[in-house]
C-alpha positions as CSV (number, residue, x, y, z in Angstrom):
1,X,-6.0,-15.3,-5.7
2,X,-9.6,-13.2,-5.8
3,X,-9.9,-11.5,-9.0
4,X,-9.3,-7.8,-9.3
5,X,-7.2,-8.0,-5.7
6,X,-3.9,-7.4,-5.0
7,X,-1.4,-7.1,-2.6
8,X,1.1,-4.0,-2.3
9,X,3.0,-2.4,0.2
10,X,2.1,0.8,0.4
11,X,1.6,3.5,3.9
12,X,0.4,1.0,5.9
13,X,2.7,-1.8,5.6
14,X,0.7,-4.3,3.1
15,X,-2.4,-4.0,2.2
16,X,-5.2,-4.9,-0.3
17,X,-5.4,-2.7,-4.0
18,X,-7.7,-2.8,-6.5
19,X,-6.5,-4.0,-9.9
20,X,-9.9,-3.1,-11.5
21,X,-12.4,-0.7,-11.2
22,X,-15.3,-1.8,-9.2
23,X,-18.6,-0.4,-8.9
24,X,-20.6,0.7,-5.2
25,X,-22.2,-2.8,-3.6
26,X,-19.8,-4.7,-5.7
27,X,-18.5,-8.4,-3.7
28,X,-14.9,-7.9,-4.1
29,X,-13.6,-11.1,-2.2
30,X,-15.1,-14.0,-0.4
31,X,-13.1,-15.3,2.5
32,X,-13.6,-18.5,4.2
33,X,-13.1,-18.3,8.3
34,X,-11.4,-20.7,10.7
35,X,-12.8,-20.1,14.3
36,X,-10.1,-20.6,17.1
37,X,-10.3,-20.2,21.1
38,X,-9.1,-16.7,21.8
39,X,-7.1,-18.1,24.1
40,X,-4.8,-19.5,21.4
41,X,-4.3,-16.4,19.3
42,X,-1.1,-14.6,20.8
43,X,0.9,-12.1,19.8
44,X,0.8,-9.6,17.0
45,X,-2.2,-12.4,15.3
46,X,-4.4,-10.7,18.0
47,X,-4.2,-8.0,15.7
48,X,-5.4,-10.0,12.4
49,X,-8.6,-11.9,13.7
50,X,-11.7,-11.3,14.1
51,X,-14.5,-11.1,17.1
52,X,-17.3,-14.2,17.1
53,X,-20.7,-13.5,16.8
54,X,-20.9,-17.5,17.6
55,X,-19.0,-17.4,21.2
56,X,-17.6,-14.0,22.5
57,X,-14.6,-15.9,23.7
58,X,-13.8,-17.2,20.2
59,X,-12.2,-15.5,17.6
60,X,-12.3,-15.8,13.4
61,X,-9.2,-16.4,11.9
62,X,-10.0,-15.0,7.9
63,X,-8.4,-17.1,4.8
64,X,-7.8,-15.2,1.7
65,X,-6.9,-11.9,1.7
66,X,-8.9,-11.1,4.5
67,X,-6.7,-9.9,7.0
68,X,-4.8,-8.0,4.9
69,X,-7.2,-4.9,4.4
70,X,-6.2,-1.9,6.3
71,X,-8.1,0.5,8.5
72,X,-9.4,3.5,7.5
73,X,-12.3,6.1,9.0
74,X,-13.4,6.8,5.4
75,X,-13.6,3.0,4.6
76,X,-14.3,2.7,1.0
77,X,-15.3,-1.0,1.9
78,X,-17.3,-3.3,4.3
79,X,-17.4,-6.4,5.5
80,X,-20.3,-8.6,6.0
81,X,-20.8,-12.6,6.9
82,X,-22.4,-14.0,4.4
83,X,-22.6,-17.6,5.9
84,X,-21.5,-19.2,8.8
85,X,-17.9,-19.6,7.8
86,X,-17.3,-16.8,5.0
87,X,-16.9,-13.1,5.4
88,X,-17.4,-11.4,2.3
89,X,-16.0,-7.5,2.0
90,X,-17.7,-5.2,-0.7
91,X,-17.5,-2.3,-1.9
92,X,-19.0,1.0,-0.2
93,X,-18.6,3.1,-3.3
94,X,-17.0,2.8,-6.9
95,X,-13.2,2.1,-6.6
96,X,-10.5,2.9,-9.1
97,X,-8.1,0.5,-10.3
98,X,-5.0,0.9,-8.2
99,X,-6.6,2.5,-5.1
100,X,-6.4,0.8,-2.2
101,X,-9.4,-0.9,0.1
102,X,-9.9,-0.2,3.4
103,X,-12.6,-1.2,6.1
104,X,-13.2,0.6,9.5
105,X,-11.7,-1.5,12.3
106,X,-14.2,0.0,14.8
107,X,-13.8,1.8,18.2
108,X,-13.5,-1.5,20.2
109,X,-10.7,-2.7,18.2
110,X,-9.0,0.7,18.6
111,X,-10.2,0.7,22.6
112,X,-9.5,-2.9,23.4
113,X,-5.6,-2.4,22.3
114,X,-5.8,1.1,23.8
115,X,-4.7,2.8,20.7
116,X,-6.6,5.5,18.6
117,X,-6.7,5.2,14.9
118,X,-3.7,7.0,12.6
């Protein structure tokens, strides 16, 4: 379990919360990747993975708490690959202990599932 993290049910079903304050820039967790032919990922896991920068028809499957983070348009996080098989998300500004931590999904998340975000 990353340090700090938490998981909670909250609005949005579960997500990731803070159990400590953490400052702007701060590495909150680093999550290892499995990369998987997009193919194989049916279902409501289409929703969970990731695109690959390696092979567009590939997808990244995060470890860790990693697919847990919830979207937001005021993301108070980011995520970033910090190595061929780890994503690392980090903080955008200084987070309270209890808030939540959300990233932006993107627009072609949003457009390739024909949805608009809540």
């Amino acid at each position: 379990m990353p340090e700090g993290l938490e998981i909670k049910e909250g609005p949005y079903g579960r997500g990731v919360y803070a159990t400590r304050a953490f400052a702007a820039g701060e590495a909150v967790e680093h999550c290892p990747t499995l990369e998987l032919p997009g193919d194989e990922v049916v279902g409501q896991l289409g929703d969970y993975v990731f695109g690959s920068n390696e092979n567009e028809d590939d997808v990244i499957l995060l470890l860790g708490y990693g697919m847990l983070y919830n979207h937001s348009s005021e993301a108070n996080c980011e995520y970033v690959q910090e190595a061929p098989r780890v994503i690392m998300f980090q903080t955008l500004r200084a987070v309270e202990p209890g808030e939540e931590l959300f990233i932006d999904y993107g627009e072609e998340w949003w457009s390739t599932r024909n949805r608009k975000p809540d």
